[in-house]
N, C-alpha and C positions, 0 to 999 in steps of 0.2 A: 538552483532553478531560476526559473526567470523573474525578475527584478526591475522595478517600471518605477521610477523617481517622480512623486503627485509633485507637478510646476514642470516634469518634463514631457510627460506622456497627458492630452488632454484632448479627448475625443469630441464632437460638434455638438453635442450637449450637453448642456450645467449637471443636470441628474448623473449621467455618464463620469463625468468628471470630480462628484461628490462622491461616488458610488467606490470607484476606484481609488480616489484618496483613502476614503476608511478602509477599504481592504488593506492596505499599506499600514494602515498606524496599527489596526485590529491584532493583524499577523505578525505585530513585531518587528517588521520590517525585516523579516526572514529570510535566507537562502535557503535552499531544501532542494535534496536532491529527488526524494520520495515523496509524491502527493499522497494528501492525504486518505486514510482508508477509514471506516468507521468499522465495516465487518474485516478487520488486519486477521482475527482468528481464523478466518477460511481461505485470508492471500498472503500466509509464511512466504511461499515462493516466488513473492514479487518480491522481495526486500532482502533475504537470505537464503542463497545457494546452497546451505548445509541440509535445508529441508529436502532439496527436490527427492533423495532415494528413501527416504524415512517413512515413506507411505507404501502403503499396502499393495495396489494395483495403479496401472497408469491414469492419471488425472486431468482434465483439461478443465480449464477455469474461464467463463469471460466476466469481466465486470465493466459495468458504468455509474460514473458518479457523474451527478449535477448540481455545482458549490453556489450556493448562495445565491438562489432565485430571485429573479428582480433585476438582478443586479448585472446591468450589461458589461457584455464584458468578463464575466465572473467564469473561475477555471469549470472546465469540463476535461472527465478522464475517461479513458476507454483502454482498459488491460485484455490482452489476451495471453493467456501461460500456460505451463505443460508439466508438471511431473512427471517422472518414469523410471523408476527401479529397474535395475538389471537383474538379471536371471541368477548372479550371485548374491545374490540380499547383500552386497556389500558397497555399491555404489549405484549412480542414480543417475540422469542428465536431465536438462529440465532448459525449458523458452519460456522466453519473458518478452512481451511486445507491450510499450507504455505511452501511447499517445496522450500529451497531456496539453490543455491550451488553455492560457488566460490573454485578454486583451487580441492585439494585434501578433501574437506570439505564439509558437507552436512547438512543443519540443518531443520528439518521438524517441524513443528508447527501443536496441532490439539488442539484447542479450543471450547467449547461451552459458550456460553453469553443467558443471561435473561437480558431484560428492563423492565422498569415502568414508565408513563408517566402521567401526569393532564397538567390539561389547567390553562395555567396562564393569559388568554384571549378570548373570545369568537373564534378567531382564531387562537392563540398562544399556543404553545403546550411547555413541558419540559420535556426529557425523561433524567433518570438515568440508568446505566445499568451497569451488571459485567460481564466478562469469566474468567473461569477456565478452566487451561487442562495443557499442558506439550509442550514439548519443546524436542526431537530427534536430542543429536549430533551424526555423523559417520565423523572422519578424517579416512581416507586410505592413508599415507605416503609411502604405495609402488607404487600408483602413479608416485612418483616425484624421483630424488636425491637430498640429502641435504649437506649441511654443518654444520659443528661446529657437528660431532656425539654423543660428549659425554653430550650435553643438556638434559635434564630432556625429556622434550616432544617425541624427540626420540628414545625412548629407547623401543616403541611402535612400530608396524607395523600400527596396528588398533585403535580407539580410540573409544569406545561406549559409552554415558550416555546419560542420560535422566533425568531432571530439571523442575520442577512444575512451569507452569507461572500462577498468578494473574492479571487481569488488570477490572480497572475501565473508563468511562466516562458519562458525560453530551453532552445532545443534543439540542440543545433551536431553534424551528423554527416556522413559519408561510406559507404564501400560496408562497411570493416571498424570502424567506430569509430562512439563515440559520447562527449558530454559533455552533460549538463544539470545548471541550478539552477533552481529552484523555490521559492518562497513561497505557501503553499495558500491563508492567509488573512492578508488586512493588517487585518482590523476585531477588533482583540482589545481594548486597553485601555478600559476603561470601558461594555463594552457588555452586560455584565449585571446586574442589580440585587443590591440585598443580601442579600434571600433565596439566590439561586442564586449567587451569588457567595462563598458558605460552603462548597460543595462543588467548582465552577468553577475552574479558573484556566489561561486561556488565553493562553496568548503566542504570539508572530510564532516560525512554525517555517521553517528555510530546510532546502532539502534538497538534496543531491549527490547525480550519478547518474551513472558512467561505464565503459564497457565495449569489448574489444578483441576481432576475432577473428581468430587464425591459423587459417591452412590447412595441416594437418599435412601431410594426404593429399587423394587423390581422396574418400577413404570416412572421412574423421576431419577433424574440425575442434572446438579449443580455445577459449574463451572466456572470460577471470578478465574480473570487473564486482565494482564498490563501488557503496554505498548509504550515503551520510552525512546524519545528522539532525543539525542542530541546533538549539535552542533558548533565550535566555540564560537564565541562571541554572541553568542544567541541564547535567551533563556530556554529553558531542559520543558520540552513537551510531553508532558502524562497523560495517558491516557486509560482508564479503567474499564472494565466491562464485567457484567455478569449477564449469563447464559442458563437457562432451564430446558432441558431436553424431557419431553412427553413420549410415552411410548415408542421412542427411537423414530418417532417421526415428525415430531412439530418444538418449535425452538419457539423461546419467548427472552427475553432481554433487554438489559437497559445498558450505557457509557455514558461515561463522562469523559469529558477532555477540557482539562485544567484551564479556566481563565479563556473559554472556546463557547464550548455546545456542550449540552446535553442531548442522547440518542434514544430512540429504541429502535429495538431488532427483532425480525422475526424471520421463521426459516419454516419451511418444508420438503422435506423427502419423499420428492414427488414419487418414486421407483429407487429399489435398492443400489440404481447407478446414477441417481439422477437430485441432485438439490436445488432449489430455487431460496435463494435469503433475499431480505429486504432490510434498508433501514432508513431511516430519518432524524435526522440535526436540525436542531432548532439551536441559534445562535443565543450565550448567555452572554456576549461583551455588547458595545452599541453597535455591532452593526446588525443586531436582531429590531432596528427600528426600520432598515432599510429593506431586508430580506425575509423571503418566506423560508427559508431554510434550506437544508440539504439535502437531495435523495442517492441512493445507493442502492446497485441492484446486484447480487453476481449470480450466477448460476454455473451448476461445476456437473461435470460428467464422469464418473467413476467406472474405466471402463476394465470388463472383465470380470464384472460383479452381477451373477446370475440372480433369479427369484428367490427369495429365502435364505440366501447370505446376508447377516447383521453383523458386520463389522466390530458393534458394540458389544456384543455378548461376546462375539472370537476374545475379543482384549481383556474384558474381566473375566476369562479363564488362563490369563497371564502367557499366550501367545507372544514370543518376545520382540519377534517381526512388527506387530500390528501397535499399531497404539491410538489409543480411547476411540477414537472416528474421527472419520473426515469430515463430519458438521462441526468439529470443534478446532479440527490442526490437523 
């Protein structure tokens, strides 16, 4: 993902300019292909194609994140994506659209994925699944002022290209459980030029995704899920969460994310086709001196799911199609 060198990128304000340094040192000084998600347990199929048939009825998801208030400049994401099972419970297709922008930079993502999946157990399911599609950079450097002018990169006003993505994953679940790995994109090495390859730098990200649910009660059910990124050269991003479902209708929650933020989450099902979650990151490294933190919104549509369908009671009568809810995966 997009990669901005603090002494190359310096917008007409000092604030501006401090602002987006610590983003850089904060983050690691990062490539990622995947921004980040706080509610990742509601958006498997932004990141992994093996989820898209694994769900029950067709799904439409939008979400918006807005990272690190204050802080000009700071990314904003906007997903819109699509589950859909085939009438054979055995494969799935599913869209992925990922507008994502930090600074003077803009990178848009439009993906379609196919899964395939058999039973490894009368309950146990195992989906494979691929996307293709592409990848939309726009830098606008007359946003900003810069320094150092005679760099390669500026020598641009505008920057346009567009970059083929591949990505693969596995899905392996049951009524309470779940495991996936993921790779978004295998076309990384060499496929920028040297222009944008001064701001660019993308490596092969693999991603972990696993999650459990107890059944406390009739009216309470638990759920801790991880979210591991990795990347080489990059240290390994954790991410934890735990999840409380109320009456199959109201979500309460906290995450963490290692040497980041700590979250909470909350969710409502507004209608048995209908969820609205929430969340909020508050920054634990320094750049929680500059920012008010993170918001996250998504809301998902379950369509084909009439009054008095509970997904969650179908699952804990071990239904082998269905698995835990859609409030959770």
């Amino acid at each position: 993902m997009i990669r901005m060198g603090y002494g190359t990128l310096k917008f007409a304000y000092t604030h501006i300019v401090l602002s987006l340094g610590l983003i850089l040192v904060c983050s690691g000084l990062q490539a990622q292909k995947e921004p980040h998600y706080t509610q990742y347990m509601y958006n498997i199929g932004s990141f992994n194609p093996a989820y898209v048939g694994s769900v029950e009825t067709p799904e439409i998801a939008g979400l918006y994140r807005a990272q690190w208030l204050d802080v000009p400049g700071s990314p904003r994401t906007i997903r819109l994506g699509a589950n859909v099972p085939l009438s054979n419970e055995k494969m799935g297709v599913g869209l992925n659209i990922i507008s994502d922008e930090i600074g003077p930079s803009t990178q848009t993502y439009v993906e379609l994925a196919y899964s395939y999946q058999f039973n490894v157990s009368e309950s146990t399911k195992l989906s494979f699944g691929m996307d293709i599609g592409g990848s939309f950079l726009n830098v606008d450097f007359s946003k900003g002022t810069f320094e150092n002018p005679g760099e390669p990169i500026l020598d641009r006003a505008i920057i346009k290209k567009f970059y083929p993505t591949v990505g693969a994953g596995m899905f392996l679940y049951d009524d309470l459980w779940y495991l996936g790995v993921s790779i978004p994109n295998f076309l990384t090495d060499g496929i920028y030029n040297d222009d944008v390859a001064t701001i660019i730098e993308d490596k092969m990200q693999f991603n972990f995704i696993g999650g459990y649910v107890f059944d406390l009660s009739e009216t309470l059910k638990f759920k801790p899920a991880f979210l591991l990124n990795y990347i080489n050269g990059a240290p390994l991003s954790t991410n934890l969460s735990t999840n409380f479902l109320f009456n199959d209708r109201f979500t309460l929650g906290a995450g963490y994310r290692f040497g980041n933020s700590v979250s909470a989450l909350a969710g409502f099902q507004i209608t048995s086709g209908t969820y609205l979650g929430y969340s909020y990151d508050y920054n634990t490294n320094p750049l929680g001196e500059f920012s008010s933190g993170s918001h996250e919104v998504i809301l998902k549509f379950y369509l084909g799911k009439g009054d008095g369908s509970n997904t969650n009671d179908k699952n804990l009568k071990g239904k082998p199609k269905q698995i835990d809810t859609p409030r959770f995966f």
